[in-house]
FIBAPA-355418 format. One record per residue (C-alpha): x, y, z; residue number from 1; chain. Coordinates in steps of 0.1 Angstrom, whole numbers, plus 5000, padded with zeros to 4 digits. Layout:
<pts>
u	v	w	nr	kette
X	Y	Z	NUM	A
...
</pts>
This chain:
<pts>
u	v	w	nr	kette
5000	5000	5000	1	A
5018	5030	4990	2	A
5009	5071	5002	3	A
4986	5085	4980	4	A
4991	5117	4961	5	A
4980	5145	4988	6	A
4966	5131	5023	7	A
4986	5097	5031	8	A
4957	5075	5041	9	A
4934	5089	5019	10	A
4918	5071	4990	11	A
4902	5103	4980	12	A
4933	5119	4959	13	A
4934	5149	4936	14	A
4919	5143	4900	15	A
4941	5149	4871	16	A
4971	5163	4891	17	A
5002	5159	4868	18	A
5028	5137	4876	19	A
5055	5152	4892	20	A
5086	5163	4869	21	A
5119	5148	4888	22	A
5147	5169	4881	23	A
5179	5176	4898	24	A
5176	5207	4919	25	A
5213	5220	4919	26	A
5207	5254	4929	27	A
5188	5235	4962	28	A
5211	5231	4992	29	A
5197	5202	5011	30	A
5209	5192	5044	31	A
5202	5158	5054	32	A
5201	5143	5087	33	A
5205	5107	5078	34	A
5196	5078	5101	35	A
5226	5057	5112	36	A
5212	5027	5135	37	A
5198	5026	5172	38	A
5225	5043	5194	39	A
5214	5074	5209	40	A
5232	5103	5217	41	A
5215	5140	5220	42	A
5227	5170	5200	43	A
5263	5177	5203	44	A
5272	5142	5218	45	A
5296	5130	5191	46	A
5276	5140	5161	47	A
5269	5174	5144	48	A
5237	5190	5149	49	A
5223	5210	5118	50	A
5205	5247	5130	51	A
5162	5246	5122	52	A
5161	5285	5104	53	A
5140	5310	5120	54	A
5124	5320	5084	55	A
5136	5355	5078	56	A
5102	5361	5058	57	A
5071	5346	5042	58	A
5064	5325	5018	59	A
5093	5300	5026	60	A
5122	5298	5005	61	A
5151	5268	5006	62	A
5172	5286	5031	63	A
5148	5293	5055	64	A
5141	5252	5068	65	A
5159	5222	5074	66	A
5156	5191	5055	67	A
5155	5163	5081	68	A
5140	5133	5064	69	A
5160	5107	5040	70	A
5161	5096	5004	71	A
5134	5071	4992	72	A
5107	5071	5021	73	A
5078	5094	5027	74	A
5081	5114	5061	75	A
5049	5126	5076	76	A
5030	5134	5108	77	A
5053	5153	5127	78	A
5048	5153	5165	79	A
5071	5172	5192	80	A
5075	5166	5227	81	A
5087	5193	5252	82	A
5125	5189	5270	83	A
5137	5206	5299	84	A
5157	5240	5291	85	A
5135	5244	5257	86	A
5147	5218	5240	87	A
5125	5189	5226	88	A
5122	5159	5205	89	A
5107	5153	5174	90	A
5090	5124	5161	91	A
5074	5112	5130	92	A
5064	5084	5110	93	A
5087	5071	5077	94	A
5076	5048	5051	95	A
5098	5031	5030	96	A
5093	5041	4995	97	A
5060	5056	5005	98	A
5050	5019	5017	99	A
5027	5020	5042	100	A
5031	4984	5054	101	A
5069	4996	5063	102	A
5063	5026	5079	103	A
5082	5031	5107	104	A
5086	5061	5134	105	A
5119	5083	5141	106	A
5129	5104	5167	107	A
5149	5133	5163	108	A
5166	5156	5195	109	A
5167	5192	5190	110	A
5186	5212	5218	111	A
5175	5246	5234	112	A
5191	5264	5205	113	A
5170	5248	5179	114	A
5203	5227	5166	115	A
5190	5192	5155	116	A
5206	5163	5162	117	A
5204	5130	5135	118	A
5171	5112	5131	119	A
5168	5077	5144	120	A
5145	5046	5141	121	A
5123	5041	5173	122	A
5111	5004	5170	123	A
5088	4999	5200	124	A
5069	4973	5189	125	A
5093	4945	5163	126	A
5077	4936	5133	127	A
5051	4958	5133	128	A
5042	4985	5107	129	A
5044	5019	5134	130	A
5025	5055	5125	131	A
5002	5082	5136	132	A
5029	5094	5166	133	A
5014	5123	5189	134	A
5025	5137	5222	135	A
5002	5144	5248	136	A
5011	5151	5284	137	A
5041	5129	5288	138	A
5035	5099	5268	139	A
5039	5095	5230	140	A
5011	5078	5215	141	A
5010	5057	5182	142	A
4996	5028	5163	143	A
5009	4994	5148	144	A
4998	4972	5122	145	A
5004	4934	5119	146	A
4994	4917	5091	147	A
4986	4883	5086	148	A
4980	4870	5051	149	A
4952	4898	5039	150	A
4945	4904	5072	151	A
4956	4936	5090	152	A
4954	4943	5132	153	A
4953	4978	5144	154	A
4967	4984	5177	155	A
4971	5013	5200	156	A
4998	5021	5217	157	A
5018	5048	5245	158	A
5050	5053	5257	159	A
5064	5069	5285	160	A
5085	5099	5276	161	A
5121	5101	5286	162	A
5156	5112	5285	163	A
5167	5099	5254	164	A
5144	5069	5236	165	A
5110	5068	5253	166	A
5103	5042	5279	167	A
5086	5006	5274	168	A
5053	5007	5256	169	A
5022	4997	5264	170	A
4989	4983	5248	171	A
4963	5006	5251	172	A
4923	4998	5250	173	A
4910	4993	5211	174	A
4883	5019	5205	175	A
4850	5010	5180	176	A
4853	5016	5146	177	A
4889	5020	5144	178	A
4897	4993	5126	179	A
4928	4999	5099	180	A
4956	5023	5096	181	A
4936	5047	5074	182	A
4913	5057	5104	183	A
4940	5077	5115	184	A
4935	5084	5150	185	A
4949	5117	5161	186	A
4953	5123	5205	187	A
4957	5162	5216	188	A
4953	5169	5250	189	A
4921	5189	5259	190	A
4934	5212	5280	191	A
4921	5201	5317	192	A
4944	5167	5312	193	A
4923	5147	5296	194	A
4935	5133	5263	195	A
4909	5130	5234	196	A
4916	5112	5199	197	A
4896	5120	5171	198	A
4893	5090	5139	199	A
4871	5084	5115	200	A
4852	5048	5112	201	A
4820	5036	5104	202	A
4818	5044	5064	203	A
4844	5069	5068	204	A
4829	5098	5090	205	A
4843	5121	5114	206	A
4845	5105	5152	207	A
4862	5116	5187	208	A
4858	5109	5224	209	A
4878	5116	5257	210	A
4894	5088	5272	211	A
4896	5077	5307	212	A
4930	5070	5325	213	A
4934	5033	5312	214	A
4925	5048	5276	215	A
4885	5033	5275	216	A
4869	5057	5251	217	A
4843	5076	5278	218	A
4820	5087	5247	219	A
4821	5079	5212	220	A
4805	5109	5194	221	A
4801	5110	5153	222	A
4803	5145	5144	223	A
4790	5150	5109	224	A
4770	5126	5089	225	A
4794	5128	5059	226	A
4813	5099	5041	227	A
4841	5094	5029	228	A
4861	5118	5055	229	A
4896	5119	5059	230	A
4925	5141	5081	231	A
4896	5144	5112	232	A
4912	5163	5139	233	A
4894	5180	5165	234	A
4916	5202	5191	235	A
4900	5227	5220	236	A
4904	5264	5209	237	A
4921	5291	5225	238	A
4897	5311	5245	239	A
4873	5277	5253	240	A
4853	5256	5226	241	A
4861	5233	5200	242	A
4874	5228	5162	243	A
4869	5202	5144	244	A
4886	5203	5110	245	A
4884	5169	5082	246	A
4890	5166	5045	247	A
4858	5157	5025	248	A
4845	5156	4983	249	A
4825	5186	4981	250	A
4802	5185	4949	251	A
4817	5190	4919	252	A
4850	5194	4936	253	A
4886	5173	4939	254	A
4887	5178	4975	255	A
4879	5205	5004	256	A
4890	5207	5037	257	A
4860	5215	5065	258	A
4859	5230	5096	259	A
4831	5231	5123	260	A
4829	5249	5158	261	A
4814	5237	5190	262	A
4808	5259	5223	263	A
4810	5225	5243	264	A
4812	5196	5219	265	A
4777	5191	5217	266	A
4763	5210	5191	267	A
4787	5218	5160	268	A
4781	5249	5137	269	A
4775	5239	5098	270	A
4801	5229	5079	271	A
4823	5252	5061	272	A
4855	5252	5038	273	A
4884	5266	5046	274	A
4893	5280	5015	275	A
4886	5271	4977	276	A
4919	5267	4955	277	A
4920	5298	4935	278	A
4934	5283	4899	279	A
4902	5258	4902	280	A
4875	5280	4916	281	A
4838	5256	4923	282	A
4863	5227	4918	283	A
4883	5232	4951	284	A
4910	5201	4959	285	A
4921	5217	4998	286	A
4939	5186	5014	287	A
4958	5180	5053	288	A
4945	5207	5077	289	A
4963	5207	5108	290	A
4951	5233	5134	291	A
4973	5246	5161	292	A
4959	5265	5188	293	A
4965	5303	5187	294	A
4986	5324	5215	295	A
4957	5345	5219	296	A
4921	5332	5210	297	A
4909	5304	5185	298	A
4930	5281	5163	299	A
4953	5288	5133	300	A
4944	5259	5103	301	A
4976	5253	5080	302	A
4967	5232	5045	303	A
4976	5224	5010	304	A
4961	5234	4979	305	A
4979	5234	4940	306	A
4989	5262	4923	307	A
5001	5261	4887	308	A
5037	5265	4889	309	A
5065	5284	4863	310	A
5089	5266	4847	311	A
5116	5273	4871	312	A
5095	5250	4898	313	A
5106	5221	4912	314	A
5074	5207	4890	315	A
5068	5232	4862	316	A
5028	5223	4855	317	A
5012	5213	4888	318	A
5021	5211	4929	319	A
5010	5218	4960	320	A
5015	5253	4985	321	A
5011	5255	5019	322	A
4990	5284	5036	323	A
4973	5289	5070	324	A
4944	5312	5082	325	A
4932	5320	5112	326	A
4896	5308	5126	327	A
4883	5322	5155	328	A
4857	5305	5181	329	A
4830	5328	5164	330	A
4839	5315	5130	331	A
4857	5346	5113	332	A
4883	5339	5092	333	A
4915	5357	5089	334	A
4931	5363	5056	335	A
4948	5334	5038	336	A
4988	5333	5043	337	A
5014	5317	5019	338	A
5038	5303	5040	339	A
5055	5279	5011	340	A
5072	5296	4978	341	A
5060	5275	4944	342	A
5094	5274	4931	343	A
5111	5258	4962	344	A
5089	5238	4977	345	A
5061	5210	4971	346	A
5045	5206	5006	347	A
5018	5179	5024	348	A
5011	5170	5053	349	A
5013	5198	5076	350	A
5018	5202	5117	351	A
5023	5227	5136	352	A
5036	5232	5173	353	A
5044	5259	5200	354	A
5077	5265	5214	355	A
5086	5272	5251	356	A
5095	5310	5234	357	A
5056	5309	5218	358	A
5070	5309	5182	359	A
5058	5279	5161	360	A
5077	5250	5147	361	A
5064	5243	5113	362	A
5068	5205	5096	363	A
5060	5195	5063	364	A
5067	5170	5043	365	A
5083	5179	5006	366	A
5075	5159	4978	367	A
5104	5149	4959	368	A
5090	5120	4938	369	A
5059	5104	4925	370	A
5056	5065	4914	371	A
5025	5050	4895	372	A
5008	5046	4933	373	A
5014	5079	4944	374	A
5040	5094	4968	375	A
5075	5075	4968	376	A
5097	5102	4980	377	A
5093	5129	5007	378	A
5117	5143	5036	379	A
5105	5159	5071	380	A
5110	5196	5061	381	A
5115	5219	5097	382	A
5109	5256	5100	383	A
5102	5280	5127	384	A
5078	5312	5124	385	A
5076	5344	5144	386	A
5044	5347	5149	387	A
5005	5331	5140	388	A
4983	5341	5111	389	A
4976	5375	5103	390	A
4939	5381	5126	391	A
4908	5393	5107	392	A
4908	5430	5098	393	A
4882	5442	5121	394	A
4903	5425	5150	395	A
4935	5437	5140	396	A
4922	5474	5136	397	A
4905	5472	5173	398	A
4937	5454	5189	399	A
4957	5479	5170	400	A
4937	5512	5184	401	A
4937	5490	5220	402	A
4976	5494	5219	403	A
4976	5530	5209	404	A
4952	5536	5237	405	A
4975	5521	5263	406	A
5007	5539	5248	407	A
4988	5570	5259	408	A
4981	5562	5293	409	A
</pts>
């Protein structure tokens, strides 16, 4: 099973994007960490470390990120976990060859000076296919699959964190409906402690509950009665309430990524779309939100849509860019922000994560190569941002003349 085109996991892939035009990139400087067996050592212990850019402005170019993935496997779903000092480990899941029955999960350290140490296979559970890592509290979560013949076993999993490799894992509870790899659970913490995962199941629609300390599911709730749902995410907003943002066909469209709002997980708000790809306007094809909960109120939603590129581009017809907008717990929207240039970069698979400073690590993964079944090629790309999205007009002017007012006082 290989990583589709857009969304890994996602059977529901662009229409009639063009294959990807492999070319050498020799004005690109690439630095890669590569991944040399299971001995651990943090940043500066007998290796190199390689410095994760602060970008020096938006949309990204090549010398403002760090390539951290390898040759030949698809990197993807990025998830960090807090060190003392403000340093803190990354992880993330690698398929070979964009194979999803040999994806595995490796652990980067990054020291309090954002200097990143090599990535290295984490093999918690042998002989298992390993994905879908997420920190919460102080346990990394994650799933496996075994496969028998045709037949596959999901199981979940946590880990205690530590210094250095993570501690012994542990089985945790199965949860209804999650079945297979492609229900992509995703665990955030909720904010009072409890950890919630959000999957979809059940013909393909958009589920979460809280889970109790042993990991029982407390209440399985489907959230919209809409098929053939992928990326489902729900995280708890800045300022109180909830997000819920999944990929979904809209009619007459490739692909749209949706977003609903909840006061107290209850009752959602109608579903809307984040944004509609401007080069195929009433045919959107929006893939991978990720939202990341804003330093001051509501949630900031990065995604991929295609833009038709020049023929300096790493793929001259046809890619994907990476933007992010703003959505607040009344539903405004901020203005869309480019945060990847066309030429230099051909993003998926956002996340998104605040540092002990409050800037935001950015991950992505950067298509390099495409094979008859979709992705076979694309490294963990690492950035850091100053700031969130740019706030709705009305709420910049009015925390702009709030600011003047107190510079008067």
């Amino acid at each position: 099973m290989r990583a589709p085109l857009a969304a890994v996991g996602v059977e529901y892939t662009a229409v009639g994007l063009a294959m990807r035009l492999v070319a050498a990139r020799a004005s690109r400087v690439v630095l890669l960490l590569g991944c040399f067996g299971q001995a651990w050592a943090a940043p500066g212990e007998g290796e190199g470390c390689l410095p994760i850019p602060l970008a020096a402005s938006l949309p990204l170019h090549t010398g403002d990120a760090l390539v951290l993935g390898e040759p030949d496997r698809v990197d993807r779903q990025a998830t960090l976990a807090p060190r003392d000092g403000g340093a803190y480990l990354l992880a993330y899941a690698s398929d070979a060859d964009g194979s999803m029955d040999r994806s595995e999960l490796r652990l980067v350290e990054v020291d309090a000076g954002h200097c990143a140490g090599p990535a290295r296979p984490w093999r918690p559970v042998p002989g298992a296919s390993l994905d879908a890592p997420a920190v919460v509290g102080g346990w990394i979560h994650f799933t496996s699959v075994t496969r028998t013949g045709e037949q596959a076993r999901l199981q979940l999993w946590r880990a205690p964190l530590r210094p250095g490799l993570p501690g012994q894992a542990e089985r945790r509870p199965d949860i209804p409906g999650l079945r297979t790899a492609h229900g992509w659970p995703r665990w955030v913490d909720a904010g009072d402690g409890t950890t919630v995962v959000s999957y979809r199941a059940d013909g393909n629609a958009p589920h979460w509950t809280a889970l109790d300390d042993a990991g029982h599911p407390l209440r399985i709730r489907r959230i919209d009665p809409a098929s053939r749902s992928a990326y489902v995410r729900v995280v708890r907003m800045t300022g109180g309430g909830w997000l819920l943002s999944y990929q979904h066909p809209p009619d007459g469209g490739y692909m749209a990524t949706w977003f609903r709002i909840s006061r107290d997980g209850e009752q959602w708000s109608a579903a809307r779309q984040i944004t509609e790809s401007p080069e195929r306007r009433g045919r959107p094809d929006v893939h991978d939100g990720y939202a990341l909960p804003r330093r001051d109120a509501g949630v900031d939603l990065y995604y991929v849509y295609p833009s038709l590129k020049g023929g300096t581009a790493q793929a001259p017809i046809v890619d994907f860019d990476l933007y992010r907008r703003a959505v607040l717990a009344d539903g405004t929207l901020g203005p869309e922000q480019a945060l990847s240039h066309p030429a230099d970069f051909n993003p998926y698979a956002p996340s998104a994560h605040r540092l002990a400073d409050g800037r935001v690590l950015l991950t992505f993964a950067d298509i390099a190569a495409r094979g008859a079944d979709g992705v076979s090629s694309a490294r963990l790309v690492a950035t850091r941002l100053d700031g969130d999205a740019p706030l709705p007009a009305a709420r910049r002017h009015a925390t702009d003349a709030g600011a003047a007012t107190h510079g008067n006082d």
